[in-house]
C-alpha positions as CSV (number, residue, x, y, z in Angstrom):
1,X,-63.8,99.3,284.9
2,X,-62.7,97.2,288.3
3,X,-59.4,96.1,288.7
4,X,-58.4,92.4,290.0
5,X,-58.1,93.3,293.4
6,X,-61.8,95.0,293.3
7,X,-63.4,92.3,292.0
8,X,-61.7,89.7,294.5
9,X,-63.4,91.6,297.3
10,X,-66.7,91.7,295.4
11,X,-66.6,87.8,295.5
12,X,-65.5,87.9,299.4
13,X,-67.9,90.0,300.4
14,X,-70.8,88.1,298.0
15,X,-69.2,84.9,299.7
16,X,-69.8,86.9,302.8
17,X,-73.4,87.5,302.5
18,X,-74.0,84.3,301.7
19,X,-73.0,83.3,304.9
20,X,-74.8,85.8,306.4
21,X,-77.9,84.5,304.9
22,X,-77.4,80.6,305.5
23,X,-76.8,81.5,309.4
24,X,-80.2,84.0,309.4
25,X,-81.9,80.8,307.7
26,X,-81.1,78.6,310.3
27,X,-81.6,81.2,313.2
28,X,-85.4,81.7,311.8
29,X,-84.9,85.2,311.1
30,X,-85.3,85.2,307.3
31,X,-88.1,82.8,305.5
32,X,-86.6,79.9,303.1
33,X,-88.0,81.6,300.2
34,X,-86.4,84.7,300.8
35,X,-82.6,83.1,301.2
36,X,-83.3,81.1,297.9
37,X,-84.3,84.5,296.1
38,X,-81.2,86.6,297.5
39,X,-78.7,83.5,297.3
40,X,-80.3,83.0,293.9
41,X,-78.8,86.7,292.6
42,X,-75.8,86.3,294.4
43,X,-74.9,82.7,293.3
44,X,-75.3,85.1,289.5
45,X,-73.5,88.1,290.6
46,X,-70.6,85.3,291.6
47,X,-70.5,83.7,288.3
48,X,-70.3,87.2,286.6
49,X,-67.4,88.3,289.0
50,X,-65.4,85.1,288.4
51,X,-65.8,85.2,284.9
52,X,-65.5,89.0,284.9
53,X,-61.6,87.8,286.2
54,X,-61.1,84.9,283.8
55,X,-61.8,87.4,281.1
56,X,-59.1,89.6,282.5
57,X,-56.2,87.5,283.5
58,X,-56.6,85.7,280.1
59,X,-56.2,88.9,278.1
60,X,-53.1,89.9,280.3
61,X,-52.0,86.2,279.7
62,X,-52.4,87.0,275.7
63,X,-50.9,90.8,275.7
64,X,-54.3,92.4,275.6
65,X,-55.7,95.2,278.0
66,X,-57.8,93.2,280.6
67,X,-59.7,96.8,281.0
68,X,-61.3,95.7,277.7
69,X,-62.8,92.7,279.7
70,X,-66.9,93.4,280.0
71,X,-69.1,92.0,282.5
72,X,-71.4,89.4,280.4
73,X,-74.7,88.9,280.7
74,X,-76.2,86.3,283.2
75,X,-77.3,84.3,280.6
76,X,-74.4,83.9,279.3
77,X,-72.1,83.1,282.1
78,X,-74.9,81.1,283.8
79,X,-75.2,79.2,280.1
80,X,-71.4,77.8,280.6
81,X,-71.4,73.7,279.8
82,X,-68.8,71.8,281.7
């Protein structure tokens, strides 16, 4: 199981490629469709991360062992309303 500090530099370095991938767009070097695809699985990946630490600094908050936290599904984290 990742710790806090792990999954904080998951989300940089998803952040990161993100970046990466806006800056290839505009430079020509990858096709539109391509960025949408990858930013499409990061933009996921993201959601699961943040939630992933949500999970765990709300059972720390509560007395519980944030190591029990689990990584959900993407349809479930990318099912959240408001």
């Amino acid at each position: 199981m990742a710790d806090d500090l792990h999954i904080q530099h998951r989300i940089t370095s998803l952040i990161d490629e993100e970046h990466r991938l806006r800056e290839a767009l505009q430079h020509g070097s990858i096709s539109a469709e391509d960025e949408r695809a990858r930013l499409g699985t990061i933009e996921v990946e993201l959601d699961q991360c943040w939630d992933l630490l949500r999970q765990r600094r709300a059972k720390r908050e509560f007395g519980a062992n944030p190591d029990e936290a689990q990584v959900r599904d993407p349809k479930t984290v990318e099912g959240y309303l408001g």
